[in-house]
N, CA, C and O of each residue as an XYZ file, in Angstrom:
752
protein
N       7.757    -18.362     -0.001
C       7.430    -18.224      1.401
C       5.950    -17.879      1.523
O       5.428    -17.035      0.794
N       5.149    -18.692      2.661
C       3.433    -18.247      2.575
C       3.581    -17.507      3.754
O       4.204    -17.715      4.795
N       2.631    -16.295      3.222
C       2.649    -15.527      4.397
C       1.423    -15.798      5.323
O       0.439    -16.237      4.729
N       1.290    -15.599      6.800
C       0.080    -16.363      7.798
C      -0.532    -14.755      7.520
O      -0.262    -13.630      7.098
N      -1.708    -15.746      8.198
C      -3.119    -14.638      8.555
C      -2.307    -13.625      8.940
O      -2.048    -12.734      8.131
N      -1.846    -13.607     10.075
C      -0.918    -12.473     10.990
C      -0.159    -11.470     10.674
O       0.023    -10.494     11.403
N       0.364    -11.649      9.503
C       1.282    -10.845      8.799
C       0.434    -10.039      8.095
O       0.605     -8.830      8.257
N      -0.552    -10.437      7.258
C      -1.061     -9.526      6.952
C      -2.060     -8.294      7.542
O      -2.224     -7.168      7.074
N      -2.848     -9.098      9.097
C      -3.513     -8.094      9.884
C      -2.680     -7.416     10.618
O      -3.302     -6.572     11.263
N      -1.405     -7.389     10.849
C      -0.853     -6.580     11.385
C       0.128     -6.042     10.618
O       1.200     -6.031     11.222
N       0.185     -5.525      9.366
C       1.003     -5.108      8.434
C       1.734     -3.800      9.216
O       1.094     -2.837      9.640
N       3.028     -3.934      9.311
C       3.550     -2.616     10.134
C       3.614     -2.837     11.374
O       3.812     -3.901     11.962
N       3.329     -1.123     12.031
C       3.970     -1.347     13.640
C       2.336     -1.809     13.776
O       1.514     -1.540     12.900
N       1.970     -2.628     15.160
C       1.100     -2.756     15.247
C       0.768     -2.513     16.858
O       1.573     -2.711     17.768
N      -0.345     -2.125     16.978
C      -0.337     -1.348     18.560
C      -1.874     -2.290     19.216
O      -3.007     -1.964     18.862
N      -1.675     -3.141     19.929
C      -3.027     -3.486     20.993
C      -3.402     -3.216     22.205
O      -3.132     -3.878     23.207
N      -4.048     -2.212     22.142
C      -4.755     -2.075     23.401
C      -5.564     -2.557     24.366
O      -6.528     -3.116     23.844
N      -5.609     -2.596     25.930
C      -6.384     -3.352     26.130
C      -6.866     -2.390     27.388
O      -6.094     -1.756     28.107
N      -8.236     -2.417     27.492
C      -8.780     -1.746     28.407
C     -10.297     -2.334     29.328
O     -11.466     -2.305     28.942
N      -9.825     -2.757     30.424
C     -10.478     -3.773     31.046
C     -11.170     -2.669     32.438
O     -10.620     -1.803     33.119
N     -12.308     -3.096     32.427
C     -13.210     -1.754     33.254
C     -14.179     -3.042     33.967
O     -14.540     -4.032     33.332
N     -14.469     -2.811     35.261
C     -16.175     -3.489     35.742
C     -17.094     -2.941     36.046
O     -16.902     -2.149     36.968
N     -18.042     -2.992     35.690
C     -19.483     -2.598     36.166
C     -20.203     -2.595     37.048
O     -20.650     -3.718     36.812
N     -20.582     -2.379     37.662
C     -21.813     -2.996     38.827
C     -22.832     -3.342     38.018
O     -22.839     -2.607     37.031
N     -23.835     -4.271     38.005
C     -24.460     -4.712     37.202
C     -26.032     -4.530     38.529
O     -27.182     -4.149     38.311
N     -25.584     -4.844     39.408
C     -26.740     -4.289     39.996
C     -27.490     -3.250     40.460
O     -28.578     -3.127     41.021
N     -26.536     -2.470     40.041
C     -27.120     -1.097     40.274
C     -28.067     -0.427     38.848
O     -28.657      0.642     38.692
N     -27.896     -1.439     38.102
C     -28.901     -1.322     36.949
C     -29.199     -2.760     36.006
O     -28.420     -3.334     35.245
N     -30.729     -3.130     36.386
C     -30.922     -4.417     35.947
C     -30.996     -4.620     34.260
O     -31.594     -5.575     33.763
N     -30.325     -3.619     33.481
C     -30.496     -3.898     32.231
C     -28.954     -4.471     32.253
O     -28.149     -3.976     33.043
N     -28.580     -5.492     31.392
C     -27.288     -6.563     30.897
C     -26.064     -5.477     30.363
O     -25.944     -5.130     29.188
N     -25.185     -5.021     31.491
C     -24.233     -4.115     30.754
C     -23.105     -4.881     30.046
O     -23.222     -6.102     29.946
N     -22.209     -4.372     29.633
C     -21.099     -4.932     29.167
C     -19.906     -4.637     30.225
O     -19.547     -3.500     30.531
N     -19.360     -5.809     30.725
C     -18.252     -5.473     32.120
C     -16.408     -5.169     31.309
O     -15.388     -4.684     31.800
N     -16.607     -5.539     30.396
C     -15.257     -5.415     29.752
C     -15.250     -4.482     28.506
O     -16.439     -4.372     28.210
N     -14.567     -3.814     27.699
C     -14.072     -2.575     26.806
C     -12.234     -3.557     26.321
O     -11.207     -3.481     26.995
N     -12.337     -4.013     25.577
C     -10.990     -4.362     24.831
C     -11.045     -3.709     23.447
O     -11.884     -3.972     22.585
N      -9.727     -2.545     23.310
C     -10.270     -1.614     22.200
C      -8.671     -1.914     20.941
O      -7.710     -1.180     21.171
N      -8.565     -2.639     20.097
C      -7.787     -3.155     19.335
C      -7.167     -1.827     18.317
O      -8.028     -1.294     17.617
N      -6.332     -1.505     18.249
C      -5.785     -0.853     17.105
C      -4.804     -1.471     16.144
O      -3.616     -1.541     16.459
N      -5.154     -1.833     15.216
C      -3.818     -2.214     14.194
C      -3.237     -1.110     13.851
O      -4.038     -0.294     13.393
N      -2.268     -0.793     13.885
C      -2.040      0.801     13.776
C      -1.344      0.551     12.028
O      -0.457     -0.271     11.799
N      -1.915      1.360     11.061
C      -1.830      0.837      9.745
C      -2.410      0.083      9.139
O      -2.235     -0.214      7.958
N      -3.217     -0.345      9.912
C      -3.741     -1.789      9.172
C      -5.398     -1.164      8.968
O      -6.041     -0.875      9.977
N      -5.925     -1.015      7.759
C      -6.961      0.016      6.893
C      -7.847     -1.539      6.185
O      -7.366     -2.669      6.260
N      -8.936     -1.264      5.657
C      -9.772     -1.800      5.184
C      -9.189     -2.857      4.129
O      -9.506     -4.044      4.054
N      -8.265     -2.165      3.328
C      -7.879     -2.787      2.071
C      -6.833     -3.781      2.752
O      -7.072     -4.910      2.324
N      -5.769     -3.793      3.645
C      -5.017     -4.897      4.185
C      -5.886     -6.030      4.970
O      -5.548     -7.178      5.258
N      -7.431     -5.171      5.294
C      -8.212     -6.965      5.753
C      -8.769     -7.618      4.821
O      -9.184     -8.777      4.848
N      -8.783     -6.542      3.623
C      -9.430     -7.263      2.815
C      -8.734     -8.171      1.850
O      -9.219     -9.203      1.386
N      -7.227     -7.553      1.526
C      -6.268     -8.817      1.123
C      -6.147     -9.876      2.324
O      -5.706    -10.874      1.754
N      -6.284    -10.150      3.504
C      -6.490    -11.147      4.594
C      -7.417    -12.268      4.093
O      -7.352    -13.495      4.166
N      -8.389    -11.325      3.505
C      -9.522    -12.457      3.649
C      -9.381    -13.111      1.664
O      -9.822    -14.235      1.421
N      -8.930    -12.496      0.822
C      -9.121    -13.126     -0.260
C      -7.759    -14.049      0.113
O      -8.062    -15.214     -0.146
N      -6.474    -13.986      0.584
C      -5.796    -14.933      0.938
C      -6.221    -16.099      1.517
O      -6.062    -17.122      0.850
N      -6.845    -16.211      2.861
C      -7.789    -17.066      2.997
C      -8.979    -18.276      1.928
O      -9.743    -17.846      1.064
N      -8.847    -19.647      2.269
C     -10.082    -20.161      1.861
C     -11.302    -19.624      1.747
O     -11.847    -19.290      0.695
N     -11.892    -19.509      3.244
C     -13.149    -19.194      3.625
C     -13.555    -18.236      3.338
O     -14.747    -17.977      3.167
N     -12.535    -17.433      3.216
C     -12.287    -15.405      2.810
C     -13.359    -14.565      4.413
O     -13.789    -13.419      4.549
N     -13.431    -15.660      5.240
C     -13.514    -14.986      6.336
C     -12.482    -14.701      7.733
O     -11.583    -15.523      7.914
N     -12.603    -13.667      8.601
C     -11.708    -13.278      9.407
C     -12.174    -13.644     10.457
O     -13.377    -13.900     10.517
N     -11.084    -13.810     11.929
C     -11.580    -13.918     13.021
C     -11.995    -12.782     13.543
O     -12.911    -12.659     14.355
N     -11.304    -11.905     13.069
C     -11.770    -10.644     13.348
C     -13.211     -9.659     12.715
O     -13.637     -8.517     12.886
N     -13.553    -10.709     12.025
C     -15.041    -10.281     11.783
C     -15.941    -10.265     12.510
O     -16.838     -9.434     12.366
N     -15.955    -11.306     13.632
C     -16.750    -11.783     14.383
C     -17.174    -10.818     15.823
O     -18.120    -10.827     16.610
N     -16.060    -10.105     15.686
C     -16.131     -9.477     16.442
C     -17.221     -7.924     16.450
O     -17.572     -7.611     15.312
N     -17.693     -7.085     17.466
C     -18.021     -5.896     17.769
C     -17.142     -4.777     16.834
O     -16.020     -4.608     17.311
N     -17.327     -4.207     15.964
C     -16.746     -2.799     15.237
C     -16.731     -1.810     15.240
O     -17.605     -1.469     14.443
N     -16.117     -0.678     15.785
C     -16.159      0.647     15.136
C     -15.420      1.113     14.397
O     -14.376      0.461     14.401
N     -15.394      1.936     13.724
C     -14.503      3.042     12.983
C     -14.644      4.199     13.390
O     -15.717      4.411     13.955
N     -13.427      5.657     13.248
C     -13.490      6.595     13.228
C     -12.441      7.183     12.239
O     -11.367      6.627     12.010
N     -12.821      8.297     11.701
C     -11.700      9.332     10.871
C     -10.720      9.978     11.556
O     -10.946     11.146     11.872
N      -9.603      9.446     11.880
C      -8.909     10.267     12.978
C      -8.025     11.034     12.381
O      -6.861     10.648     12.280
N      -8.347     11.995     11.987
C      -7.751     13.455     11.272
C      -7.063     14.189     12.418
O      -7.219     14.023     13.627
N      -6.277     15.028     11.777
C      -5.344     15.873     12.854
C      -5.812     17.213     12.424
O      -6.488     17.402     11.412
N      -5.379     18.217     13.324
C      -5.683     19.427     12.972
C      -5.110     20.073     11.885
O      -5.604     21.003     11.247
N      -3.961     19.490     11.697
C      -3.004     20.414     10.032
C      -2.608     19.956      9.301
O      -1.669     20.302      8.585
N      -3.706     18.336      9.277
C      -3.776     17.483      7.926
C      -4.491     16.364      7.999
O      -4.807     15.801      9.047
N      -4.968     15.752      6.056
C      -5.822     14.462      6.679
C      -5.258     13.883      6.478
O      -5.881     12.912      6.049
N      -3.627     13.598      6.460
C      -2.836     12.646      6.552
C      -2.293     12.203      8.074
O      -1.156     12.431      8.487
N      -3.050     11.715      8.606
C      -2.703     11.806     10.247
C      -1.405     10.715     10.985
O      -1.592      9.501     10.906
N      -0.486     11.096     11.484
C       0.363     10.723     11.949
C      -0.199     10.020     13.158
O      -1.390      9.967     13.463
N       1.053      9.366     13.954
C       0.042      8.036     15.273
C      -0.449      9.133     16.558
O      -1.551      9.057     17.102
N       0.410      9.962     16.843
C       0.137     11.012     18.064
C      -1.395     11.653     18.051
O      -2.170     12.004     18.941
N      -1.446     11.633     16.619
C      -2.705     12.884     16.558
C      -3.754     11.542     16.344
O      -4.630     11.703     17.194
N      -3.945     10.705     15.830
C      -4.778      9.395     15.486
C      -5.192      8.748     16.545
O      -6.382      8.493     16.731
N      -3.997      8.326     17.562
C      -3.941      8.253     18.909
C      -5.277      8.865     19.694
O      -6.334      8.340     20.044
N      -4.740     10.229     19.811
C      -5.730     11.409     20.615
C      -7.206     11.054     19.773
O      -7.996     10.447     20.497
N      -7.569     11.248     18.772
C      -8.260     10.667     17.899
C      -9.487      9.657     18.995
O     -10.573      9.975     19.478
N      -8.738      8.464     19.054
C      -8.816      7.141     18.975
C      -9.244      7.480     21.024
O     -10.340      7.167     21.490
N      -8.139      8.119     21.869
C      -8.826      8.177     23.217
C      -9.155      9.638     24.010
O      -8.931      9.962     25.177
N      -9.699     10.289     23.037
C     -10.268     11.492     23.516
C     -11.521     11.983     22.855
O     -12.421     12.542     23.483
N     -11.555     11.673     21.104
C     -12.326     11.565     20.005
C     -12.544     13.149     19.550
O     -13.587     13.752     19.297
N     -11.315     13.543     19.544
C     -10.546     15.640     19.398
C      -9.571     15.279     18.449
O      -8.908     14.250     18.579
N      -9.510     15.635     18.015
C      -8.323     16.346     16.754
C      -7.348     17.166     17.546
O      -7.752     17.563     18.639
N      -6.437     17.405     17.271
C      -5.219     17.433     17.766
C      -3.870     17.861     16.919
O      -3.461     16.867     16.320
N      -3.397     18.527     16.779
C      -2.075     19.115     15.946
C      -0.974     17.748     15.756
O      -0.942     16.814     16.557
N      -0.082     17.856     14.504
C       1.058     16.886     14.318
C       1.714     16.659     15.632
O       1.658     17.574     16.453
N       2.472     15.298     16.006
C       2.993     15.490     17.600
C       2.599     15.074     18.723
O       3.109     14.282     19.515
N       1.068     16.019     18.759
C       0.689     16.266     20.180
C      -0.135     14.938     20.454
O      -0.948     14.386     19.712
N       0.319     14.554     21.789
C      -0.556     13.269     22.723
C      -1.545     14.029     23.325
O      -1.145     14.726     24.257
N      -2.814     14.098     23.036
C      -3.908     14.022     24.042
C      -3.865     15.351     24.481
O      -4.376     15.515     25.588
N      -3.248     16.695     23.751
C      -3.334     17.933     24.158
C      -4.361     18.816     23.321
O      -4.406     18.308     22.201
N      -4.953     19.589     23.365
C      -5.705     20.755     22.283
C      -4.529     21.201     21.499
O      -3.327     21.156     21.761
N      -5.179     21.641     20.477
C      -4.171     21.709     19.099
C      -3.970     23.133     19.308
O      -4.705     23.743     20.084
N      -2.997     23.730     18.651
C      -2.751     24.965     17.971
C      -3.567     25.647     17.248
O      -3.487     25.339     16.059
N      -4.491     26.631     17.536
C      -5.238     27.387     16.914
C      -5.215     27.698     15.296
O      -5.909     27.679     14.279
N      -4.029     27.971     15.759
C      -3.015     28.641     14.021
C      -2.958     27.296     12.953
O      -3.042     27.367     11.727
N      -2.799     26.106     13.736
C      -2.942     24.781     13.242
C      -4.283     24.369     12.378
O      -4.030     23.932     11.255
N      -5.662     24.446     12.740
C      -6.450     24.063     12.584
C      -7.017     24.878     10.916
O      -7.209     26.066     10.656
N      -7.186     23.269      9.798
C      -7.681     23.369      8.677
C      -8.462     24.155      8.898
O      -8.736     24.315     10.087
N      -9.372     25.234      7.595
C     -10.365     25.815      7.290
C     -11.721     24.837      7.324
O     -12.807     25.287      7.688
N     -11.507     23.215      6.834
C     -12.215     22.483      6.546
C     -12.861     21.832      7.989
O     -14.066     21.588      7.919
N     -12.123     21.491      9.426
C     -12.358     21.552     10.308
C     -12.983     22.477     11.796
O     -13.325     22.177     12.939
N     -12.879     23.723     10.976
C     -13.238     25.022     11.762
C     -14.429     25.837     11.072
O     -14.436     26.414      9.985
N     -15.513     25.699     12.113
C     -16.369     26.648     11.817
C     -15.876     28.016     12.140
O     -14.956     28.291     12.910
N     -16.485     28.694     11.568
C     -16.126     30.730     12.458
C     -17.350     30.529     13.624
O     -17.276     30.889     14.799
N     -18.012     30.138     13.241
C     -19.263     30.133     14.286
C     -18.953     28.769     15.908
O     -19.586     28.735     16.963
N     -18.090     28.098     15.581
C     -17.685     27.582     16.823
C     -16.255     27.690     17.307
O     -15.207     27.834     16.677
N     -16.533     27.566     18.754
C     -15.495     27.737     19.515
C     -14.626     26.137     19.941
O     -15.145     25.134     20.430
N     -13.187     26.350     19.558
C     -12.451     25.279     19.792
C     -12.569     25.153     21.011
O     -12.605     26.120     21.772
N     -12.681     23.413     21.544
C     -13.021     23.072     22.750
C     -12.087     23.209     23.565
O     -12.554     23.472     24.673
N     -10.909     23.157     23.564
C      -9.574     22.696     24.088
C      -9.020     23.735     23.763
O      -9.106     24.107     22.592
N      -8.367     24.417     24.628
C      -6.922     25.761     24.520
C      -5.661     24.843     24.020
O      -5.418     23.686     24.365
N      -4.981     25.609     23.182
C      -3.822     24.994     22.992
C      -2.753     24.391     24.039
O      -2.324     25.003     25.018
N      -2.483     23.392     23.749
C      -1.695     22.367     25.013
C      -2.259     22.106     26.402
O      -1.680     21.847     27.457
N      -3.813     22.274     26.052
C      -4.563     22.170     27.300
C      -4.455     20.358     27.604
O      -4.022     19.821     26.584
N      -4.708     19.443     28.610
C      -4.877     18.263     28.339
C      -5.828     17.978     28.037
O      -6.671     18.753     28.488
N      -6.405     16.874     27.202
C      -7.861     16.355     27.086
C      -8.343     15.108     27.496
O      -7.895     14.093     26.963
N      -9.150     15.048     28.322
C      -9.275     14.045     29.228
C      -9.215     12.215     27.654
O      -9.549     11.959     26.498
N      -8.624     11.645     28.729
C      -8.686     10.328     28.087
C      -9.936      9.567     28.359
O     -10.511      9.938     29.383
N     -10.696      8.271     27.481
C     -11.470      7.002     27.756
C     -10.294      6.356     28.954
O     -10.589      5.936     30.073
N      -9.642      6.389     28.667
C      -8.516      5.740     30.017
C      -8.852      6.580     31.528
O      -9.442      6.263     32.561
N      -8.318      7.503     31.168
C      -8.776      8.452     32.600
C     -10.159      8.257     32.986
O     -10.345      8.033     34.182
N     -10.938      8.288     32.396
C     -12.542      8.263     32.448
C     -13.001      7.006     33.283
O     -13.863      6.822     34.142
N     -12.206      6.344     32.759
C     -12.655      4.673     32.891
C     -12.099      4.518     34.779
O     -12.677      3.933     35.695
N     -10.945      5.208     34.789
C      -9.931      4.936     36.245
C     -10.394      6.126     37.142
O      -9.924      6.338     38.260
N     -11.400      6.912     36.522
C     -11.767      7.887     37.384
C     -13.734      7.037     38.675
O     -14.316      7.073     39.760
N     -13.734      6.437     37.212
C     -15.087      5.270     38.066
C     -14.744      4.413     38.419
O     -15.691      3.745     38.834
N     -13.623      3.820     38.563
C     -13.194      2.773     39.659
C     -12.937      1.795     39.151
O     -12.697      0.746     39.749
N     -12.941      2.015     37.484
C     -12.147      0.396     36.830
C     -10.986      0.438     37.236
O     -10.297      1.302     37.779
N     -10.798     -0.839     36.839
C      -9.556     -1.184     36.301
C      -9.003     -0.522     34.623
O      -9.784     -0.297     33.697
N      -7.747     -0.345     34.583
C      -7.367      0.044     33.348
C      -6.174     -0.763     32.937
O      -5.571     -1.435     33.773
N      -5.758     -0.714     31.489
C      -4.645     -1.483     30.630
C      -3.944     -1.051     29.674
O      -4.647     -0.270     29.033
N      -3.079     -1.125     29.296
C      -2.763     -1.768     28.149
C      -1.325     -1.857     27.706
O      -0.235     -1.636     28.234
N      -1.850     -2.366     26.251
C      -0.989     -3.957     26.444
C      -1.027     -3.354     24.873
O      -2.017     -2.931     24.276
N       0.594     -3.461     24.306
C       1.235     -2.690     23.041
C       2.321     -3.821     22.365
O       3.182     -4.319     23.090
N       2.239     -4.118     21.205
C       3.371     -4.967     20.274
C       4.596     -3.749     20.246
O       5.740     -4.119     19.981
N       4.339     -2.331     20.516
C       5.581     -1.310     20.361
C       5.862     -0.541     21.702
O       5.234     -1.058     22.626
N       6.354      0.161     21.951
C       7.221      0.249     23.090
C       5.466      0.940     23.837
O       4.468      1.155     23.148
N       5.537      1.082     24.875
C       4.358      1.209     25.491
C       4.447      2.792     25.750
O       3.396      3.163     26.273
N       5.320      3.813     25.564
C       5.265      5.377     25.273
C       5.399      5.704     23.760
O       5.791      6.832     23.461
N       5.084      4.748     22.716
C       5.249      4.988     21.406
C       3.580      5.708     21.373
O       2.613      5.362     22.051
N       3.668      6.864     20.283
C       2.426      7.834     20.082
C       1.306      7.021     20.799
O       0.865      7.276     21.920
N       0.927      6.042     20.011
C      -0.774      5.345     19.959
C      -1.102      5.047     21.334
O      -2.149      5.275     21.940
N       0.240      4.360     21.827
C      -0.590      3.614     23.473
C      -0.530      5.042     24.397
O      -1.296      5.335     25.314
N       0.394      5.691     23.978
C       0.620      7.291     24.850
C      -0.498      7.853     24.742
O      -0.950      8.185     25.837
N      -1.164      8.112     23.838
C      -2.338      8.960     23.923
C      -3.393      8.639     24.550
O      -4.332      9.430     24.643
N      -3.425      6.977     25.282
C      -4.558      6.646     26.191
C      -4.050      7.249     27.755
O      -5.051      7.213     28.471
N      -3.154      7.654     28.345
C      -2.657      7.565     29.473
C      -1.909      8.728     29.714
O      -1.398      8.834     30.830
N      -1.711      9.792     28.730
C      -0.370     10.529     28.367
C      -1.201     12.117     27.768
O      -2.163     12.227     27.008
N      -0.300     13.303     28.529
C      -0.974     13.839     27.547
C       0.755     14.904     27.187
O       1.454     15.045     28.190
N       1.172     15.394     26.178
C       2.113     15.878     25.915
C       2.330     16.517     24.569
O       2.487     15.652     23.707
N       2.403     17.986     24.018
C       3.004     18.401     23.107
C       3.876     17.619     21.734
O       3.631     17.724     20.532
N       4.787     16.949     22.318
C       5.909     16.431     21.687
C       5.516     14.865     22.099
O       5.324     14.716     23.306
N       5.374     13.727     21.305
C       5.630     12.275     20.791
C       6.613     11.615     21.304
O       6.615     10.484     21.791
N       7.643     12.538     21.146
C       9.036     12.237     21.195
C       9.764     12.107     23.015
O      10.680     11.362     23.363
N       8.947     13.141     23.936
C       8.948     13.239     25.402
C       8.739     12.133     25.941
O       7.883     12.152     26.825
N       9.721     10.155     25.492
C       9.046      9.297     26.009
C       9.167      8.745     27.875
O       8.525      7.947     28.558
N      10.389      9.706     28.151
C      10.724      9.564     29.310
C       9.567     10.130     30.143
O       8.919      9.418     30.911
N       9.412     10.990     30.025
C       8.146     12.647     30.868
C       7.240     11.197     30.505
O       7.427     10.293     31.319
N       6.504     10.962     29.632
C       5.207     10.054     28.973
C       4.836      8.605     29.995
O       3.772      8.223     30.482
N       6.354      7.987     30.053
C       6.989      6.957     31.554
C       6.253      7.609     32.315
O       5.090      7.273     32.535
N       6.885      8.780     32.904
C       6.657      8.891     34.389
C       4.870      9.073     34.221
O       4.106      8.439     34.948
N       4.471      9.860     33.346
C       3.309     10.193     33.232
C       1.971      9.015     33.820
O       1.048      9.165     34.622
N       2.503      7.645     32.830
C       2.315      6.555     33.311
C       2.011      5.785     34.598
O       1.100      5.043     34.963
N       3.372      6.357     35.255
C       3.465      5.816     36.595
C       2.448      6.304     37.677
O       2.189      5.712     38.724
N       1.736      7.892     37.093
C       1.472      8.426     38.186
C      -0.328      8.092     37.642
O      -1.286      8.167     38.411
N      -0.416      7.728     36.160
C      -2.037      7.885     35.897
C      -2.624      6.666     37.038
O      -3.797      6.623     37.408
N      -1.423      5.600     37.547
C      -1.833      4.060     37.899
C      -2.735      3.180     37.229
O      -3.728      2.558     37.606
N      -2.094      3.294     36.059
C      -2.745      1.962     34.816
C      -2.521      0.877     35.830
O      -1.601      0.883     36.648
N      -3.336      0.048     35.724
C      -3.466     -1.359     36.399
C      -2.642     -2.278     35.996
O      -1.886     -2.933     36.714
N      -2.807     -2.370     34.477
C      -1.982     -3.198     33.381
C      -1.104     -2.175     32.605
O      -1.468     -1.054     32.249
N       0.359     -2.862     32.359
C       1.074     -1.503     31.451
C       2.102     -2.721     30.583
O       3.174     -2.930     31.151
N       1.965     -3.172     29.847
C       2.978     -4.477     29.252
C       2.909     -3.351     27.691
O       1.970     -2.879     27.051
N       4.395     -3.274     27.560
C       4.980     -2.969     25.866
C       5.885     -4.097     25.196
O       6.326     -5.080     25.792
N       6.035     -3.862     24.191
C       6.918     -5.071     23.313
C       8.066     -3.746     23.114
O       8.172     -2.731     23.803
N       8.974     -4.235     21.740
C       9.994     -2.780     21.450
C      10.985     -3.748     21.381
O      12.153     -3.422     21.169
């Protein structure tokens, strides 16, 4: 059996986001960017694009072509980070305890390796932390997104959601209903 491009960039659950914002462009004559589409393969790490591309002829990706970032999305009480805390990570750019969507972590939680003595944690425990989603719907975009897994599963929750527990997908729904995402499409 040959396996496609596809299978391998999306190895696992795989989560796409989509976050669609406009600009005024005249209110500043330098060339902004009117759109933000922010992709997560959720699992899918350096070494699964890079078996992508030696599978491949060309050993190039479509997804090369594209705009990149990375971030380390560590949790507060490990660097093995689960989707909730990776999530928060990914739309707040805070660290965050095992679990928690988009809340300040547990004090008692937080590595030695992440905590200065000399600074103060930004976020009270189970405080909310504002989202790139909220941010975006607070200036008058439009907002999205758009998930291969159920659309209150950790990753897409943490753009829209803020909650203790992962598992709260009903509360996370309503949560949803009231942020008024523009776009809200899940798979599952």
């Amino acid at each position: 059996m040959k396996l496609t491009l596809p299978s391998y960039l999306f190895f696992g659950i795989v989560a796409l986001f989509t976050f669609v914002g406009s600009v005024n462009a005249k209110k500043n004559k330098k060339k902004q960017r009117k759109n933000l589409i922010m992709m997560i393969p959720d699992g899918c790490d350096e070494g699964v694009l890079s078996l992508a591309r030696w599978y491949k002829d060309d050993h190039r990706l479509f997804v090369d072509t594209m705009a990149q970032g990375r971030i380390l999305p560590y949790m507060a009480n490990s660097v093995i980070t689960d989707s909730a805390p990776g999530g928060t990570a990914y739309s707040t750019g805070h660290i965050t305890t095992d679990k928690f969507i988009a809340v300040g972590p547990r004090r008692e939680d937080l590595l030695s390796m992440f905590l200065n003595p000399n600074d103060e944690v930004l976020w009270d425990a189970y405080a909310p932390i504002p989202t790139v989603l909220e941010e975006a719907k607070a200036r008058g975009m439009a907002t999205g997104l758009v998930a291969t897994s159920t659309i209150t599963h950790a990753t897409p929750a943490s753009f829209a959601c803020h909650s203790e527990s992962r598992y709260k997908e009903v509360e996370m729904a309503k949560q949803m209903v009231f942020q008024n995402v523009d776009v809200v499409m899940g798979g599952g």
